[in-house]
C-alpha positions in Angstrom: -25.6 3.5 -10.4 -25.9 3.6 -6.9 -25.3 6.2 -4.5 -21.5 4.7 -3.5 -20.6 4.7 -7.1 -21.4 8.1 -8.0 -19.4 9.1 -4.9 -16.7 7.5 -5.6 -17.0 9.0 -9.1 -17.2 12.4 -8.4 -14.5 12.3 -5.9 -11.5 10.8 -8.4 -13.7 12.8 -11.5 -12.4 15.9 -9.9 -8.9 15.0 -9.0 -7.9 12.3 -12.6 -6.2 16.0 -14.2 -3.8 16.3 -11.5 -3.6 13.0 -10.3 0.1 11.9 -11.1 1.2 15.6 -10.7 -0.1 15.5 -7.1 2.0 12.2 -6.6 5.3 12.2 -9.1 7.3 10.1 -6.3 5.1 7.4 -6.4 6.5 5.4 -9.5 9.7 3.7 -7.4 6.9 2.4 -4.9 4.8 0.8 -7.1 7.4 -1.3 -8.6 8.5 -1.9 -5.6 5.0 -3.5 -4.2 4.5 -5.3 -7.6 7.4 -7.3 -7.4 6.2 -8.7 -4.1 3.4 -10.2 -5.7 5.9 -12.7 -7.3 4.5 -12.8 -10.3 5.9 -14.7 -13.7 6.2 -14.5 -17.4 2.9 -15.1 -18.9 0.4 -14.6 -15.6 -2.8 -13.1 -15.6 -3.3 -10.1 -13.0 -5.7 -7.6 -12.8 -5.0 -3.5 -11.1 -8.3 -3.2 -9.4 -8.7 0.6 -9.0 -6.7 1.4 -11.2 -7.1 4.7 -11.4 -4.3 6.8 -13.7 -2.5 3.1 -14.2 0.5 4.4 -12.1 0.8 0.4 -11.8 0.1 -1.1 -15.3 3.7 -0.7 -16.6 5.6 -2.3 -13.6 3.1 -5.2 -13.9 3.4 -5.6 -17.7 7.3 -6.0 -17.1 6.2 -8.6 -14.6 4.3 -10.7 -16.9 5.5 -10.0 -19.7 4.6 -10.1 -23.8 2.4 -13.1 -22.7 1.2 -12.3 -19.9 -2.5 -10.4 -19.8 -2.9 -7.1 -17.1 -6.2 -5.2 -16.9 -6.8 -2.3 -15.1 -10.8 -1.7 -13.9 -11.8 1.6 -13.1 -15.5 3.0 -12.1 -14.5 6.7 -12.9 -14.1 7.4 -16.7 -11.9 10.9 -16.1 -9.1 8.1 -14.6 -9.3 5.9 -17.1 -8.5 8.8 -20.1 -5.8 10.4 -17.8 -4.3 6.0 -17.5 -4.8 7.0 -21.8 -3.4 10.5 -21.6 -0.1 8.9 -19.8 0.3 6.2 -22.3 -0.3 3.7 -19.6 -3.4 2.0 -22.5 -0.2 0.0 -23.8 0.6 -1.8 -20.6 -3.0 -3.2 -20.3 -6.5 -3.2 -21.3 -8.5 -0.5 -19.3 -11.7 -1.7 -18.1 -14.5 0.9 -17.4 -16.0 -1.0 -14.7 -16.7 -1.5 -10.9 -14.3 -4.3 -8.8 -17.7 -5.3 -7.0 -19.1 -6.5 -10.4 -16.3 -7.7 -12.4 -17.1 -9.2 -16.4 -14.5 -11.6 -15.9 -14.6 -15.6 -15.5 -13.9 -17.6 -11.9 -10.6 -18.0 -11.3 -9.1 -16.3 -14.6 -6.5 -14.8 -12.6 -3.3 -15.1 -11.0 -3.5 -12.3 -9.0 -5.2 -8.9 -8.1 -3.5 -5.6 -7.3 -5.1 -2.9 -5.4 -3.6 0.7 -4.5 -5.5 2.7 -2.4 -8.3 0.1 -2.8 -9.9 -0.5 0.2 -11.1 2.6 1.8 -13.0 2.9 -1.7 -14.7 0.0 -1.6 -18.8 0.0 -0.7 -18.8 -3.6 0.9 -15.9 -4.0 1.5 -16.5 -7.9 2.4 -18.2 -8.5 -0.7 -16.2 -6.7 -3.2 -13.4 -8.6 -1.8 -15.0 -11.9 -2.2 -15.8 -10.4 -5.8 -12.2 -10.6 -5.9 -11.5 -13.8 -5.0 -13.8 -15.3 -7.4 -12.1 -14.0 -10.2 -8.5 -15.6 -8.6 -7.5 -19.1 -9.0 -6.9 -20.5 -6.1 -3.3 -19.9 -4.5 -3.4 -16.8 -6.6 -2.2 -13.5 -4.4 -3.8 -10.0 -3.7 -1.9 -7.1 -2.8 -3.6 -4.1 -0.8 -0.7 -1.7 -1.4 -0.2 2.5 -1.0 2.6 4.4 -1.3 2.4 5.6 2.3 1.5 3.8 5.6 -1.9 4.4 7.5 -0.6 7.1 10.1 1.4 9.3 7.3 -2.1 9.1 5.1 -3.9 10.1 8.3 -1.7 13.2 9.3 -2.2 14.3 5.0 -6.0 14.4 5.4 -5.1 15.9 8.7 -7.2 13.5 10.8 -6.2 11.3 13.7 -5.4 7.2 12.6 -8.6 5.4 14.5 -8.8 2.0 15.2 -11.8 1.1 13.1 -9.4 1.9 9.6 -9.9 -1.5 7.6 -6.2 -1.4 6.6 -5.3 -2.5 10.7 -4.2 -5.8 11.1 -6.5 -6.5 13.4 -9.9 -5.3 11.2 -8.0 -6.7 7.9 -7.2 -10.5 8.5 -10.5 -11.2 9.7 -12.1 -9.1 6.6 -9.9 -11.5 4.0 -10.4 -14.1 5.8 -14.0 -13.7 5.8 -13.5 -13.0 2.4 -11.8 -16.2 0.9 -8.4 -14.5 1.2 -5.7 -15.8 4.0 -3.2 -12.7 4.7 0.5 -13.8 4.9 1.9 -10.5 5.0 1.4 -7.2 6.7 3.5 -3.8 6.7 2.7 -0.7 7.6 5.4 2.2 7.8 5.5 5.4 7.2 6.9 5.0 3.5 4.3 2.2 2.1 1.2 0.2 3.1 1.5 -3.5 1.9 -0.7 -6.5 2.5 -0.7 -9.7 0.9 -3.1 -12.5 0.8 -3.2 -15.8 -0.8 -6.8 -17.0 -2.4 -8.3 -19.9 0.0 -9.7 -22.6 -1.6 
């Protein structure tokens, strides 16, 4: 495991217990960002980062009965609290990284990814990890339930211009990336970005 992974694993591995208690308010936001994916009865989507699987049951009323949702995680703790919080029923719960996904090219319809980004090792690559997995025309959503300067002023740090989630450093990443973004919103009460798989 490299030395990103384990850091990213011990950071989550000590906050999966209290996860959803430190965020109850989330819930209405996730739906919310899920049903901008436009997804349909029967699609195939994945929650990359999935974390607790705060996500997993607004998707699985997306696609429904026939439709597939994963959830990928790196950090085992998550995964049993996503267990724990019954979430298991919405989705199959990978134990695995997003940069190295066991799935085909282009066996999805779409990718969703809370809090994703600022996670992510390569970011250029893991995205084009991504993209592989999504048919073309497929979607990505880079969602979190508050916007960029809210997030900043909770970790009490200033917002900088080199954040990855501003427009400006994120189009050119997707697009770099195999993804074209076609919508951007950041405000106080969510982050949302949306990008269509090129090719």
């Amino acid at each position: 495991m490299s030395d990103d992974q384990t850091r990213v694993q011990e950071f989550f591995t000590a906050r999966a217990a209290d996860w959803d208690t430190r965020f109850p308010d989330d819930g209405p936001a996730y739906a919310a960002a899920v049903a901008e994916l436009g997804l349909r009865e029967g699609d195939r989507v994945l929650d990359a980062g999935c974390g607790t699987g705060r996500a997993l049951p607004p998707l699985r009323a997306a696609v429904g009965p026939s439709g597939v949702v994963l959830g990928a995680d790196l950090t085992p703790a998550m995964l049993r609290e996503a267990v724990r919080a019954g979430r298991d029923r919405d989705g199959t719960l990978l134990l695995t990284d997003v940069a190295a996904l066991p799935l085909r090219a282009g066996c999805l319809d779409a990718v969703f990814g809370a809090g994703l980004v600022s996670h992510l090792p390569s970011p250029a690559e893991n995205l084009r990890e991504l993209a592989r997995v999504v048919r073309p025309g497929g979607v990505l959503a880079l969602f979190h339930p508050i916007g960029r300067a809210a997030l900043a002023a909770r970790h009490g740090r200033p917002l900088t211009p080199e954040d990855l989630r501003a427009e400006p450093n994120l189009r050119p990443l997707l697009a770099g990336s195999g993804w074209r973004l076609t919508s951007y919103a950041d405000e106080d009460a969510r982050f949302l970005a949306l990008a269509v798989r090129e090719g």
